[in-house]
C-alpha positions in Angstrom: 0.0 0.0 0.0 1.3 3.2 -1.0 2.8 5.6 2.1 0.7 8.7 3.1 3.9 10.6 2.9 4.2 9.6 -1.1 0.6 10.8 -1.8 1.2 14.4 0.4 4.7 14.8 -1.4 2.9 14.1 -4.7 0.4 17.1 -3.5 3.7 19.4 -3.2 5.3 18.1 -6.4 2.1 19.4 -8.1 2.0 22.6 -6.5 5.9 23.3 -7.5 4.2 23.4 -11.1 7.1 21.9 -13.0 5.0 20.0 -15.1 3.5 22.9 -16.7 7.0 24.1 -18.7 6.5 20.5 -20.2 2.7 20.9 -21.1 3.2 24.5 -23.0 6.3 25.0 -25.5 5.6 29.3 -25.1 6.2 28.5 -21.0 8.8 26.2 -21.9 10.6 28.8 -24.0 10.1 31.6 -21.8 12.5 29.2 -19.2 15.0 28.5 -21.6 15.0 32.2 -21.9 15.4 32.9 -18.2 18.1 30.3 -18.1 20.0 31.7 -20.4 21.0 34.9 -17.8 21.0 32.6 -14.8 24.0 32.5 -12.8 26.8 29.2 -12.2 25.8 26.9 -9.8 26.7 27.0 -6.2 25.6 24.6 -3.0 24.8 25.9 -0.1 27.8 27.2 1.8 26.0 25.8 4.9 25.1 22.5 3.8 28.3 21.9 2.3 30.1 23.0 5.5 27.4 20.7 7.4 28.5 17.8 5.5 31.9 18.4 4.6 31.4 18.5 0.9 34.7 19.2 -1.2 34.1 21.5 -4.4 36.6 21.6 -7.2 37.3 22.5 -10.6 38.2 20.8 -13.8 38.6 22.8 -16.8 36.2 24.8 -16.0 33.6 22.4 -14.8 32.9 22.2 -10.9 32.4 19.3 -9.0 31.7 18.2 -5.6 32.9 15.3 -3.8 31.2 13.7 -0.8 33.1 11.9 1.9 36.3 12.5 0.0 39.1 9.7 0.9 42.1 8.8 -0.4 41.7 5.1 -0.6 38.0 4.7 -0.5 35.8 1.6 -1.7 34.5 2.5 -4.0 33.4 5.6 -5.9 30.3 6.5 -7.1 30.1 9.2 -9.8 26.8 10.8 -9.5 25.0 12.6 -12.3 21.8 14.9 -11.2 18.7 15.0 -13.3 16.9 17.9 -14.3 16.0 17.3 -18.2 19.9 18.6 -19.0 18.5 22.4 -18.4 18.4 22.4 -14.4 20.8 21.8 -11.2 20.6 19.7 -8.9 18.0 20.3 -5.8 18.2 20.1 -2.0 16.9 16.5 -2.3 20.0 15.1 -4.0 21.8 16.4 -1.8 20.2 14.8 0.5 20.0 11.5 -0.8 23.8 11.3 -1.9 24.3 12.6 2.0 22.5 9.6 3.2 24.2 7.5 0.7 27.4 8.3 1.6 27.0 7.6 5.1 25.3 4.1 4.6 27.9 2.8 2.4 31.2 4.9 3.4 32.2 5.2 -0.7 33.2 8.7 -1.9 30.7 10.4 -4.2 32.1 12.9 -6.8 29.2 15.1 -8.4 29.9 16.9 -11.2 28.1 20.5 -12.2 28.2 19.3 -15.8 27.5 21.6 -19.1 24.0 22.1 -20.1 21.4 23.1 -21.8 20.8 26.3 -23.3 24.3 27.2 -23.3 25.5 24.0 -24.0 24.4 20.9 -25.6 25.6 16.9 -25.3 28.6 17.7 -26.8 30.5 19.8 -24.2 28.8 17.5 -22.0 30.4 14.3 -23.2 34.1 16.3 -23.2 33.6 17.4 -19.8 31.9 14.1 -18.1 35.3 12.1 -19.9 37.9 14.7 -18.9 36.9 14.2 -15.0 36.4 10.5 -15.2 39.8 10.5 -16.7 41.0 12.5 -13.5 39.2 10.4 -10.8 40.2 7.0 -12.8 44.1 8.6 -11.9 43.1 9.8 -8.4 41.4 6.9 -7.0 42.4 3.2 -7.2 38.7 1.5 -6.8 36.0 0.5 -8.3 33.4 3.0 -9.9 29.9 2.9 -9.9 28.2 5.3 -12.4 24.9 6.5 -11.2 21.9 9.2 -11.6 18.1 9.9 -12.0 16.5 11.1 -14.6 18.2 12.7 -17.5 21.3 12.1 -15.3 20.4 8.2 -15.2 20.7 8.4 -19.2 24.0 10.3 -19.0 25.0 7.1 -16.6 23.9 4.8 -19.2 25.2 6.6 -22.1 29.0 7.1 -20.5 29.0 4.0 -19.6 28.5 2.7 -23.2 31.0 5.1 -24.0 34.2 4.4 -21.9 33.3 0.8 -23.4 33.6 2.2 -26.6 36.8 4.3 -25.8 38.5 1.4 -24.0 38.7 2.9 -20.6 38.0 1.9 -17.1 34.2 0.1 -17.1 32.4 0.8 -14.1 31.5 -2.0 -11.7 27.5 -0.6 -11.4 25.0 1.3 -13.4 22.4 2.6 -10.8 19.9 3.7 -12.5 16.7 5.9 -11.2 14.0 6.9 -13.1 16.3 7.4 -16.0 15.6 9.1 -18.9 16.8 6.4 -21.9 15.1 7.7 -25.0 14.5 11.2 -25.9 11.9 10.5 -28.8 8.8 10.3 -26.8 7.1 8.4 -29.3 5.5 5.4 -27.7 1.9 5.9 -27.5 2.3 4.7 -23.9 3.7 8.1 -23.2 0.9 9.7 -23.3 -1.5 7.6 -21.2 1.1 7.9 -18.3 1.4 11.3 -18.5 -1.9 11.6 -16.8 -0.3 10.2 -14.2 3.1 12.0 -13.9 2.8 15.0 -11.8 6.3 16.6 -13.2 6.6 15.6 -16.4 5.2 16.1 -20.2 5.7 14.7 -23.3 6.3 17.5 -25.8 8.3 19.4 -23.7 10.6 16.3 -22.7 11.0 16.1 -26.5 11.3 19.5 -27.4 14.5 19.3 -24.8 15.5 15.9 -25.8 16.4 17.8 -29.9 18.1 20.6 -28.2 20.0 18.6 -26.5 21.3 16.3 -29.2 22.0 19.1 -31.6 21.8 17.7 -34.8 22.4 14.1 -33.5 20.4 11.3 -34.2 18.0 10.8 -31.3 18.5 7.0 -31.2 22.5 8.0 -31.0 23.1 6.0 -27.6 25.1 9.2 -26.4 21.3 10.6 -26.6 19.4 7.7 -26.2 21.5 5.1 -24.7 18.4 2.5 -24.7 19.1 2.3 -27.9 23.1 1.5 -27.4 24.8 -1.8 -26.5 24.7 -2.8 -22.8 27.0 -5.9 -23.1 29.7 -5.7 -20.6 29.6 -2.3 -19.5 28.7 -2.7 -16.1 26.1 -4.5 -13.9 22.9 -2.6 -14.4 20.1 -2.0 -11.3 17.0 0.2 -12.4 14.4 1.5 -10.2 11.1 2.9 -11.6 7.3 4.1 -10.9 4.4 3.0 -11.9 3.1 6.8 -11.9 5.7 8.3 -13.5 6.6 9.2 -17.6 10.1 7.6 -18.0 8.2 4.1 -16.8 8.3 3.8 -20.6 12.1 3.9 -21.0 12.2 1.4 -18.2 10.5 -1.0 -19.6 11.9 -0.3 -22.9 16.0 -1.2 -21.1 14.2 -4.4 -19.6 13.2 -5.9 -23.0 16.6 -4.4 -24.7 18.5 -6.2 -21.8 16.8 -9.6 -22.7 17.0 -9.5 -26.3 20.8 -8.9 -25.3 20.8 -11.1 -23.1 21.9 -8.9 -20.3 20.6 -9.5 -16.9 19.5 -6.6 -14.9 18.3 -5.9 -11.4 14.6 -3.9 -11.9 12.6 -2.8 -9.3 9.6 -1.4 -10.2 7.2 0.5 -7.7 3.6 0.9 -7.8 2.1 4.3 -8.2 5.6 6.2 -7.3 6.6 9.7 -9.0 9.4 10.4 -11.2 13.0 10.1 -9.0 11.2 8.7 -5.7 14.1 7.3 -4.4 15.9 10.9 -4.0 12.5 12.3 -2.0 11.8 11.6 1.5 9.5 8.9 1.9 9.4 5.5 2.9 9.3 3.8 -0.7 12.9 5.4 -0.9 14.1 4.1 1.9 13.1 0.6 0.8 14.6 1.4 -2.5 17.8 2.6 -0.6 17.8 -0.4 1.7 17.9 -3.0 -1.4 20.5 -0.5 -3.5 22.9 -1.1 -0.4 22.5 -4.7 -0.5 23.8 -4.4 -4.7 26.5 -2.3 -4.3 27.8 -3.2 -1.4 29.0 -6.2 -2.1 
């Protein structure tokens, strides 16, 4: 039975009125306009003092690093949703908080290039460039992970380091992650009724500007579409009430025509990214993510 703090944080995700910038392309353009004069990234002094969160720079690109040691683990390298236009919120935070305490690995986040100043392809550079430097830095095993449009970045790197003959990472966590940009499966639009954040046209209106000219079943756009042979064990959590159920579903079936086995944990009626909010499904979903990567 679903939690009364799910159904009430539902209630606020509504109210926040993200969805409606995916509903209308005039709203949707209006915030690509305001984003365009919006100032770098920056975590809360506080918080990061709070929690002893490290920030540093890579050619130009910031990233934070959680529980920084010099021999950890493991290392997860965390990539934030936010439909490649927005930063990360107080809630992955959070989560990657919480996560670093329950498993003692280092976390590196980075503050990576994005839309409407840049597209995949500063992106890609930048995401590479760091891996490169924490592959050097840290002697351990890596586990690529994010939600959303940051799970598909996970996916797609992942495919990509293959591809490029560099480290693979160990895990591919993946929540809620945003696999194929295309929107086209008629199943998008019956669960968008149910997703109180996103929308289809505005997902795909994001999803072109992002790829810039690419295909959109490139895998570096839509990694569903890639190969998922050997790049890393894959673990994928999903809602039932959510949009990007679809591209779930869709990695499930490309898995087993591949004949890739994958852990997929699929929740009834949760929202987009539950597992970052604070609620008890994502503490159950935390609980059995611990029992994957830990060992």
């Amino acid at each position: 039975m679903r939690s009364v703090q799910s159904v009430l944080f539902e209630k606020f995700l509504i109210l926040r009125g993200t969805k409606k910038k995916f509903m209308d392309l005039r709203l949707l353009d209006d915030f690509i306009a305001m984003k365009h004069n919006e100032k770098p990234y920056e975590l809360d002094a506080k918080f990061r003092d709070q929690h002893q969160i490290k920030k540093d720079e890579l050619n130009g690109i910031h990233y934070y690093t959680i529980n920084e040691q010099q021999t950890p683990e493991k290392v997860i390298y965390y990539f934030h949703g936010g439909a490649y236009i927005n930063d990360p919120l107080i809630f992955h935070w959070r989560y990657l908080v919480k996560l670093a305490q329950e498993t003692n690995f280092t976390i590196v986040v980075p503050i990576y290039p994005k839309l409407p100043k840049h597209t995949h392809r500063e992106c890609f550079v930048a995401i590479h460039d760091l891996y490169d430097h924490l592959v050097l830095k840290y002697d351990a095993p890596f586990i690529f992970m994010g939600d959303s449009a940051g799970g598909g970045l996970a996916m797609a790197l992942a495919q990509d380091v293959k591809r490029c003959s560099k480290k693979q990472p160990q895990h591919i966590v993946l929540h809620s992650a945003w696999l194929d940009v295309r929107g086209e499966d008629p199943r998008y639009k019956e669960l968008e009724k149910l997703d109180p954040m996103l929308g289809v046209i505005g997902a795909q209106e994001l999803g072109r500007l992002w790829a810039d000219g690419l295909e959109l079943t490139d895998y570096k756009i839509s990694p569903v579409h890639g190969e998922l042979i050997d790049i890393g064990q894959i673990t994928a959590f999903v809602g039932t009430g959510e949009l990007l159920l679809v591209d779930a579903n869709m990695l499930l079936d490309k898995a087993k025509e591949q004949g890739v086995a994958i852990q997929y944990y699929e929740y009834p009626k949760m929202n987009h990214v539950f597992p970052v909010f604070p609620i008890p499904e994502a503490k159950k979903a935390m609980n059995q993510l611990l029992k994957i990567i830990k060992n």
